[in-house]
C-alpha distance (Angstrom), angle and dihedral (degrees) to the residues before:
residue distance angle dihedral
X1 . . .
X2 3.80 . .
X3 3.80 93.9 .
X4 3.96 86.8 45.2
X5 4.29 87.2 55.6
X6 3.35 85.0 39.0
X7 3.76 106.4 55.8
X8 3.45 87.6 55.7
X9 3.74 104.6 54.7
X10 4.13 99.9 -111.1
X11 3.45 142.0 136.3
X12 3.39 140.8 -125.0
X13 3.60 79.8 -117.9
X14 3.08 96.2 66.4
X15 3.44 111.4 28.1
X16 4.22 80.0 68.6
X17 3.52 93.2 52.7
X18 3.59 90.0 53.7
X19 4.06 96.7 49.8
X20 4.06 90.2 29.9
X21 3.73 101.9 -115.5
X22 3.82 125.7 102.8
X23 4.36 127.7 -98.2
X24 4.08 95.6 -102.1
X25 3.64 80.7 62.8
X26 3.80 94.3 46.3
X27 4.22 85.5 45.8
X28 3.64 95.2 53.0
X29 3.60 102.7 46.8
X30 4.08 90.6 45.4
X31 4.05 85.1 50.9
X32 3.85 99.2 47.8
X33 3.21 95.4 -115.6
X34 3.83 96.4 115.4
X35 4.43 135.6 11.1
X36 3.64 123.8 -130.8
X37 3.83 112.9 -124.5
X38 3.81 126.3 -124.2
X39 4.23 95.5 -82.7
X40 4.16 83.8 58.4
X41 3.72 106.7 36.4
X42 3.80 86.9 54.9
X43 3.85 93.3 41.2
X44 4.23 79.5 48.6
X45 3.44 98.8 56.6
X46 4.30 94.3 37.0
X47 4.03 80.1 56.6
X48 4.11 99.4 48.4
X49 3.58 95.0 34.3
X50 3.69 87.0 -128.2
X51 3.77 143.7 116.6
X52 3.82 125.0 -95.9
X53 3.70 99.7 -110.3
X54 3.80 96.4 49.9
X55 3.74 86.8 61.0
X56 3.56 95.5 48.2
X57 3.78 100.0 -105.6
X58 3.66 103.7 125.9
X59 3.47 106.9 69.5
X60 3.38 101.8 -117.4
X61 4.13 130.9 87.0
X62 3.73 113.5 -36.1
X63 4.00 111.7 -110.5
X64 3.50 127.0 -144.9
X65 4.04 123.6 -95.1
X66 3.55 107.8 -78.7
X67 3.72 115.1 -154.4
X68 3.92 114.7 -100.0
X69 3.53 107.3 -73.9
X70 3.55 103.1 6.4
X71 3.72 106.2 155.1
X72 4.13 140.0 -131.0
X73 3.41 128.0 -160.0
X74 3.66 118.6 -108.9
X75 3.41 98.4 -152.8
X76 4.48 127.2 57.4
X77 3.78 103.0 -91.1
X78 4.35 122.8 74.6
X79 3.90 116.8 -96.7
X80 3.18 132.1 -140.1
X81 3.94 105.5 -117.0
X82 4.03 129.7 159.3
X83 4.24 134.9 -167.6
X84 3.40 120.4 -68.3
X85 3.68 111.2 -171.1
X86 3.48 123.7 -58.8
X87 3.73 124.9 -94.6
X88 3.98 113.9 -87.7
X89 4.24 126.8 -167.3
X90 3.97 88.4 -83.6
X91 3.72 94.4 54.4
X92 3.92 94.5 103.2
X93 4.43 88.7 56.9
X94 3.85 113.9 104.3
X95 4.07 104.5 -127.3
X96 3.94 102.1 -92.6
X97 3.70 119.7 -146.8
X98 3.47 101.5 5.4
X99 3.81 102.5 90.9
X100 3.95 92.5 111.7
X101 3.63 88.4 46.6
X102 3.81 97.4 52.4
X103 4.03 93.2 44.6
X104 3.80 88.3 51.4
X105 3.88 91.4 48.7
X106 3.84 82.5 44.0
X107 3.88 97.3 52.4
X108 3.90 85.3 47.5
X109 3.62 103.8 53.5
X110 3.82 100.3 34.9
X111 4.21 93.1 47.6
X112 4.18 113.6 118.9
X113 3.74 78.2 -104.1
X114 3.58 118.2 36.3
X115 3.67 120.7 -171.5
X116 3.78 110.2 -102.8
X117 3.53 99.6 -131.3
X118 4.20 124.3 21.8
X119 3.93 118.4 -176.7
X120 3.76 123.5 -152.0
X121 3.74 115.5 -159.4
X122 4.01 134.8 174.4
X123 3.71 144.9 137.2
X124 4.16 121.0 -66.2
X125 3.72 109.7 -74.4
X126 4.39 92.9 18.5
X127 3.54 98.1 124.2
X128 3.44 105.8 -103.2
X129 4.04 96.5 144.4
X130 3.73 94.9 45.1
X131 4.11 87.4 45.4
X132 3.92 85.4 53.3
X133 4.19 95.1 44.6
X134 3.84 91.8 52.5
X135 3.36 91.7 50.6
X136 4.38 90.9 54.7
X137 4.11 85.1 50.4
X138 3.43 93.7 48.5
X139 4.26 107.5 112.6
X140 4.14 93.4 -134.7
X141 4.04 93.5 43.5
X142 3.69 88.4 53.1
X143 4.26 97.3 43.1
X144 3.74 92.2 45.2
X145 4.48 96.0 44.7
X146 4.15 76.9 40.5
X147 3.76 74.5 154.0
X148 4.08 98.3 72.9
X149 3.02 138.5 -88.5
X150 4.10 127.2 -128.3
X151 3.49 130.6 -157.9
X152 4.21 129.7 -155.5
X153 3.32 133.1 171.8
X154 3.74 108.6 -155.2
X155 4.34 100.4 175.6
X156 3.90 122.1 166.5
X157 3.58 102.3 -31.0
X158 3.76 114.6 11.2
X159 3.62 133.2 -154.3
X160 4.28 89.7 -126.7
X161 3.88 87.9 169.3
X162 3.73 105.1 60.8
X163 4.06 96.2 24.2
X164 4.09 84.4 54.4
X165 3.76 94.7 46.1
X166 3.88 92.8 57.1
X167 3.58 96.6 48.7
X168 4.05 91.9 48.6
X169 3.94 85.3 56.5
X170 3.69 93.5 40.4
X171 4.31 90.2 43.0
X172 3.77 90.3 38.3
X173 3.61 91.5 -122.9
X174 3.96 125.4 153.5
X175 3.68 125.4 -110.1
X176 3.86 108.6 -96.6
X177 4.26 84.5 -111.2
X178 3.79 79.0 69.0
X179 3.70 113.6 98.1
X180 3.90 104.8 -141.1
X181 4.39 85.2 38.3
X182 4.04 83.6 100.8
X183 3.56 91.2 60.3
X184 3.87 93.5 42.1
X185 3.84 97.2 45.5
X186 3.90 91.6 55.3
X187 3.16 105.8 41.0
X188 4.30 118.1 179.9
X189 3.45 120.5 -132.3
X190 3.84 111.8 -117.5
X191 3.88 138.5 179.2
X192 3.91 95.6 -142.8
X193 3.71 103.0 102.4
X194 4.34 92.3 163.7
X195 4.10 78.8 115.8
X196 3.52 98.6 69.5
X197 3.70 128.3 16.9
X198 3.63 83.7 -146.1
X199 3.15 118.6 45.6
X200 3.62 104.3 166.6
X201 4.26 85.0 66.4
X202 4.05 72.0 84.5
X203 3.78 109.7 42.6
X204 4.15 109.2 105.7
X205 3.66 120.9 -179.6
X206 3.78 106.3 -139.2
X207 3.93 118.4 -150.2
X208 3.91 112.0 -159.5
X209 3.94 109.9 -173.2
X210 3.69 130.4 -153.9
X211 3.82 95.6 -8.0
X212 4.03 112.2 -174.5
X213 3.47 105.5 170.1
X214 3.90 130.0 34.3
X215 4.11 96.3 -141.2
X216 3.98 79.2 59.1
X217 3.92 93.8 67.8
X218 3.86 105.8 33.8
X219 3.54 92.7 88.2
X220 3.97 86.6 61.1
X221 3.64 107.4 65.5
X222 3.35 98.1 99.3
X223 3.53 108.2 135.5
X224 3.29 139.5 120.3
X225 3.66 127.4 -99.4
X226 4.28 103.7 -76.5
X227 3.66 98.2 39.2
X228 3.25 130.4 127.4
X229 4.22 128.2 -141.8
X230 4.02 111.5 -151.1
X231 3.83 104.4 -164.8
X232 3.91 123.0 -160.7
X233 3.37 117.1 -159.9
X234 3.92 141.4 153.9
X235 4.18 96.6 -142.9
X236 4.30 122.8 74.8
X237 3.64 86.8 -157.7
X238 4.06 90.3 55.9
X239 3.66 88.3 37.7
X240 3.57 94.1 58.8
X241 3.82 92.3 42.7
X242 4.11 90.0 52.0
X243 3.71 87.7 46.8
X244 3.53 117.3 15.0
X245 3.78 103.3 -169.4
X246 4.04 106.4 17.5
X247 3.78 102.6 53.6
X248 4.12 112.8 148.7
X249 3.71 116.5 -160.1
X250 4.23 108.2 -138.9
X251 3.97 99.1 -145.2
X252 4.05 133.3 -165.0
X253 3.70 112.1 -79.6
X254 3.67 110.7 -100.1
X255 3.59 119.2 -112.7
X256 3.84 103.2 -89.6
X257 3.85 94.8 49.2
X258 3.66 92.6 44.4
X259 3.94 92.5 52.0
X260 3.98 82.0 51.3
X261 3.21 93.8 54.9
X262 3.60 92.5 49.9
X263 4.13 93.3 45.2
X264 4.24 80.8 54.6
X265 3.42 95.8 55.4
X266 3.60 102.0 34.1
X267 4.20 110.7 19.2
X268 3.81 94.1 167.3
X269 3.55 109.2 53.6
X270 4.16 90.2 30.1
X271 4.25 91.5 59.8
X272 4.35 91.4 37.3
X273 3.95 80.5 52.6
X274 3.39 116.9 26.5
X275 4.43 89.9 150.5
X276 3.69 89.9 51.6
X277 3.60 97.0 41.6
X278 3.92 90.6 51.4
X279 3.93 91.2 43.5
X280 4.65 88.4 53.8
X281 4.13 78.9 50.1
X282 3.49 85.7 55.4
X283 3.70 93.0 45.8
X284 3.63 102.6 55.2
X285 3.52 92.8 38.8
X286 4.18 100.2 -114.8
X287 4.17 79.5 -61.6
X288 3.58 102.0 167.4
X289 4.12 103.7 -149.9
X290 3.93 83.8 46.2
X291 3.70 84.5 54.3
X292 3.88 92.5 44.5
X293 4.27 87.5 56.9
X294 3.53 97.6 31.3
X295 3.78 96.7 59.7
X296 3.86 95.1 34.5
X297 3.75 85.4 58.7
X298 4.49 92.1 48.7
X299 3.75 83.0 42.5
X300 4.15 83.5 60.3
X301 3.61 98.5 47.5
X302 3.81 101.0 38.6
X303 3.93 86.6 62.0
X304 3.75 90.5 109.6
X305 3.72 97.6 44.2
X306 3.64 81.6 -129.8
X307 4.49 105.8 152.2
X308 3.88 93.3 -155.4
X309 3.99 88.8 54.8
X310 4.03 99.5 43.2
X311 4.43 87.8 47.1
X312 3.26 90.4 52.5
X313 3.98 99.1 50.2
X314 3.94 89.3 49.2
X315 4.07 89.5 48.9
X316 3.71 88.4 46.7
X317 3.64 95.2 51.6
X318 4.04 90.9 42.7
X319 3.89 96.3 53.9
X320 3.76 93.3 37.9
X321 3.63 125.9 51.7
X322 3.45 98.4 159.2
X323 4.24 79.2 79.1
X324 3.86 96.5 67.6
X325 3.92 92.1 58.8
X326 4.25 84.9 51.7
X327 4.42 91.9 53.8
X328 3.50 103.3 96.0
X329 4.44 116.4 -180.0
X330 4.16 121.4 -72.5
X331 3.87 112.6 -88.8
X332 3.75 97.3 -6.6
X333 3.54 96.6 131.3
X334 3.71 92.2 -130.2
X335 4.13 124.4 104.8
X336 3.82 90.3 -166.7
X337 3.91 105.5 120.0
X338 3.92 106.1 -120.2
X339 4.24 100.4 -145.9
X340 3.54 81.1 53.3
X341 3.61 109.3 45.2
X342 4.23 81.9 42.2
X343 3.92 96.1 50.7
X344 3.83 90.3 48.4
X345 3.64 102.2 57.2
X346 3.62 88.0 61.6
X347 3.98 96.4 46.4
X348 3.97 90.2 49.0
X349 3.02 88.6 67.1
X350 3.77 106.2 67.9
X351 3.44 140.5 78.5
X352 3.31 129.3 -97.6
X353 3.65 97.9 -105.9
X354 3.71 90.9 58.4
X355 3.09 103.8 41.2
X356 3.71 94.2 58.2
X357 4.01 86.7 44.0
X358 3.90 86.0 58.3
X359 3.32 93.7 56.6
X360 3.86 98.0 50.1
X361 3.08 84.9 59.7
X362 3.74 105.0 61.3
X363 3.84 83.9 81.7
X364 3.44 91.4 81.3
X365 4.36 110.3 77.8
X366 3.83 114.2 -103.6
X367 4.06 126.1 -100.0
X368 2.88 135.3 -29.1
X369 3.70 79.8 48.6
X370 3.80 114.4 77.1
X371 3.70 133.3 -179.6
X372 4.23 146.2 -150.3
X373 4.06 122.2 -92.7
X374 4.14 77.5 -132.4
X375 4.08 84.2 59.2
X376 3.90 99.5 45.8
X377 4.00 89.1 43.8
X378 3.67 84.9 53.3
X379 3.97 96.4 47.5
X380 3.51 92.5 49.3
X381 4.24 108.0 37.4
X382 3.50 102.8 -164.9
X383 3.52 125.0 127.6
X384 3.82 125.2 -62.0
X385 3.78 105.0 -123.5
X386 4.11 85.4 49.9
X387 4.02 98.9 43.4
X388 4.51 94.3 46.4
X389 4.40 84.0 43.0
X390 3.92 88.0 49.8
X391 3.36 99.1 34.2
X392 3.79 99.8 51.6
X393 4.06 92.3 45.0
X394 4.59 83.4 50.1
X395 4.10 77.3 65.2
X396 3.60 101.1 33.9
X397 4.21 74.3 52.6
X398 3.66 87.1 59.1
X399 4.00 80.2 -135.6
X400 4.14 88.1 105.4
X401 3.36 110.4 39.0
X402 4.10 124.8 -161.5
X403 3.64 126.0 -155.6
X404 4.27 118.0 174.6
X405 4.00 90.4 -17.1
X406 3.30 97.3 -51.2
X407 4.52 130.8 104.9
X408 3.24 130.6 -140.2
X409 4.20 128.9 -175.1
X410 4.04 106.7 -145.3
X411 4.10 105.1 -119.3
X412 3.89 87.6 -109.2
X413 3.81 91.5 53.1
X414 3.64 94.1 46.0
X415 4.09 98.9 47.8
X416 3.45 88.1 43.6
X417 4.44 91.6 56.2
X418 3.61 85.7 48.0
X419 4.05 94.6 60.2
X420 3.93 113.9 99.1
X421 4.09 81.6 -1.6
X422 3.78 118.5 -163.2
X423 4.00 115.7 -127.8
X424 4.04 107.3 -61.3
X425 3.62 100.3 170.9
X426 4.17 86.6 101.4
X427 3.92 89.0 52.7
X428 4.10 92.8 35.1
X429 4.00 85.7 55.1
X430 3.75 91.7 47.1
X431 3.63 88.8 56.9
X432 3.52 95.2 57.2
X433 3.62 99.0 44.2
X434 3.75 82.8 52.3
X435 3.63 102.5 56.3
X436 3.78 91.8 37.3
X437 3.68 87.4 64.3
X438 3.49 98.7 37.5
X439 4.10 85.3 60.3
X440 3.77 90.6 40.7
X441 3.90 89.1 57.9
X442 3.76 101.5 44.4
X443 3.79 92.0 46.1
X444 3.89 88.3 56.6
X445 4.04 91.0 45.0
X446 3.80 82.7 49.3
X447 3.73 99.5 -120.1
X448 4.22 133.2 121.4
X449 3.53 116.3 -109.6
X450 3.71 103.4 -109.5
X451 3.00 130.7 -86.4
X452 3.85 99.4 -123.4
X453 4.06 91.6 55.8
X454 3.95 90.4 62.7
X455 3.89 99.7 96.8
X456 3.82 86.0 52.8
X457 3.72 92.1 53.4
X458 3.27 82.9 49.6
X459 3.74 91.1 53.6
X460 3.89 87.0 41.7
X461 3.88 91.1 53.8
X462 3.97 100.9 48.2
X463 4.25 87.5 46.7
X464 3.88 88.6 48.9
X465 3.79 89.9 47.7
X466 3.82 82.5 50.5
X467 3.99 101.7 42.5
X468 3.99 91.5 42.6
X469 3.62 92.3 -112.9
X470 4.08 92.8 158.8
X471 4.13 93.7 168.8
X472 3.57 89.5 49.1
X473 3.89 95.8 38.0
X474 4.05 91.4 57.9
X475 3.81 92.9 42.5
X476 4.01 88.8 50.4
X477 3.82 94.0 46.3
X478 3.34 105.4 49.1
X479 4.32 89.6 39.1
X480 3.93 82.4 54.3
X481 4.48 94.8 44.5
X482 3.93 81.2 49.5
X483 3.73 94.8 55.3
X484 3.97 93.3 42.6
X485 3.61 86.3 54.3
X486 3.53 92.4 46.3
X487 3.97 92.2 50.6
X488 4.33 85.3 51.7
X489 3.20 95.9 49.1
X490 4.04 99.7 41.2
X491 3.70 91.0 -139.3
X492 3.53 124.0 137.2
X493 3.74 117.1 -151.8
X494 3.79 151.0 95.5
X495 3.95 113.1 -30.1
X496 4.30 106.6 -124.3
X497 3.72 106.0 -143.1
């Protein structure tokens, strides 16, 4: 346990805070000299992510560390079982907001008749791999795969070679020189279970992480017959390729768990500042790596419990987001800022075309606000065939994402395109021009501009205030008055300009 609080830089201090008992208690259970009860060796173990006897707590001979989610077998006989990633500082927080999630995933995967293959997919930074290891700890996943369950993380360019040769040893599977390792390595799913009187002895759940290409994972399916293949991935499109009719979408954390998450990581400067702290939610859309950094760094500066100090971080952070793609992770050696270094594996991997698109479009203000395809072809003025191609490979990116015909950019996205920004006064005008029209038009058809288009006029407004655009500056003023008065008044009806 001491080695455990050790590794990842806390105190005893703090360790009680985060149970809700006080250091001397903390001291005397790392020292022997007393034994947590039931309520605190589970509340132990929830905390380290670990398993009682690697912390000491069973009473016999203390094991070594295991890595976070490394998994035993419930039942007599060895299972297979490979690395998921390596505990970070957050390890020790319970996984907020996702409790629907998890039970779905849950129901899914422990059904008579699981799916055969389920893909996860989400933004950079979502919480796909920490979705995927609380679903290998959880007690049911591991009793019903009682078979094992391995872990890879395959990533940009995947070591196929090695990975594969563990899991054939692990899976019993021949090398592909073999001739029956065909058969072996593709196994078909079948409902004749006269073979084994227990079939479930061979049912494996098999985790693939951050998957970006499909040749990548071919070589993987390997199971036998009953297994099930959980994909992680940050594209629909490859989501839907992976697993063609059980893909899961990993979304933001709403508000409340996200402000959670932040009062976890960072209790001091979360209760001083509960506005501000809701408001940097806000900001960073409920993202939860952004939460991760965000409240490591208010953790830092609320050390002192000093109010001045902890006001000042949140303000900082607020008015400049260029700072969240500079935090990097507590004692990792590394300076390399993690949002960033996340966000542009994803953008380095388009072309030209779309890339440029993307960032034309970080005119337009982050979610909740959304906006037409007519308003993003008009923003960016290239030709057709080139803006639909790049636009529809920005969603199948999951960088753009498209809800009922309309985009959105996530708030993290967005802030991120609009660091070391190329010249956007051409798109910035195009937007204005565009929504000046677009009121022009509906006026003469005798219809309101809706509703749902008023934070881009808004948008349109403030860049036509800032271009000198004084036709298009009255036109958007007194279009946006009308709609406030509309919105007081709760009547519907013809704008009078």
């Amino acid at each position: 346990m001491r080695k455990a609080r050790e590794e990842r830089g806390w105190s005893r201090e703090y360790l009680a805070g985060v149970l809700g008992t006080n250091a001397f208690t903390i001291y005397r259970w790392e020292s022997g000299r007393a034994y947590p009860g039931p309520y605190f060796r589970q509340k132990l173990c929830a905390v380290f992510g670990y398993e009682p006897a690697a912390l000491g707590l069973t009473g016999r001979k203390r094991h070594a560390t295991p890595p976070l989610g490394e998994l035993t077998n419930p039942h007599s006989q060895p299972t297979p079982s490979s690395t998921p990633p390596s505990p970070t500082f957050w390890s020790h927080l319970p996984l907020q907001g996702r409790t629907a999630l998890l039970n779905q995933l849950r129901n899914l995967l422990c059904q008579e008749e699981p799916p055969t293959d389920i893909a996860l997919y989400g933004l950079p930074g979502v919480g796909k791999t920490a979705l995927a290891c609380a679903l290998s700890r959880c007690p049911e996943i591991r009793q019903y795969f009682s078979a094992g369950i391995l872990w890879v993380s395959l990533g940009e360019t995947p070591e196929s070679e090695s990975l594969l040769s563990s899991w054939r040893s692990l899976l019993e599977v021949p090398p592909p020189s073999s001739p029956v390792a065909e058969h072996a390595a593709l196994p078909e799913r079948s409902s004749d279970h006269t073979q084994d009187s227990h079939p479930s002895r061979r049912r494996f759940l098999l985790i693939i992480d951050d998957v970006w290409d499909i040749e990548s994972t071919l070589s993987f399916r390997l199971a036998p017959p009953g297994s099930v293949y959980l994909f992680t991935t940050r594209s629909p499109r490859l989501a839907a390729r992976l697993a063609p009719h059980r893909i899961v979408a990993v979304p933001p954390l709403e508000p409340a768990a996200a402000l959670e998450l932040l009062r976890m990581l960072a209790p001091q400067a979360v209760n001083q500042e509960p506005a501000l702290a809701m408001r940097l939610v806000e900001a960073v859309g409920g993202l939860p790596l952004a939460m991760l950094l965000l409240g490591s760094h208010l953790y830092e500066e609320s050390l002192y419990e000093q109010p001045r100090r902890i006001v000042a971080a949140f303000r900082h952070l607020l008015e400049r987001p260029a700072r969240w793609f500079s935090l990097c992770l507590p004692a990792s050696g590394s300076h390399a800022g993690l949002l960033r270094e996340s966000l542009q594996r994803s953008l380095a991997r388009l072309p030209s075309a779309a890339l440029a698109l993307l960032h034309s479009l970080a005119v337009f203000s982050p979610q909740p606000n959304s906006f037409s395809e007519e308003a993003a072809a008009a923003v960016c003025q290239c030709e057709a065939t080139t803006f639909t191609t790049a636009l529809d490979l920005l969603c199948d990116s999951g960088l753009l994402e498209c809800r009922a015909a309309r985009y959105s950019l996530h708030p993290v996205v967005g802030a991120y395109l609009r660091l070391d920004q190329p010249e956007l006064s051409a798109a910035e005008r195009h937007l204005v021009d565009y929504y000046a029209a677009l009121v022009r038009q509906q006026l003469a058809a005798g219809s309101p501009p809706s509703l749902v288009e008023r934070e881009n006029l808004e948008t349109a407004l403030r860049l036509a205030e800032q271009h000198g655009m004084l036709e298009a500056q009255r036109l958007l003023l007194a279009t946006l008055e009308a709609l406030a008065e509309r919105l007081v008044l709760e009547r519907p009806g013809p704008l009078n300009l």
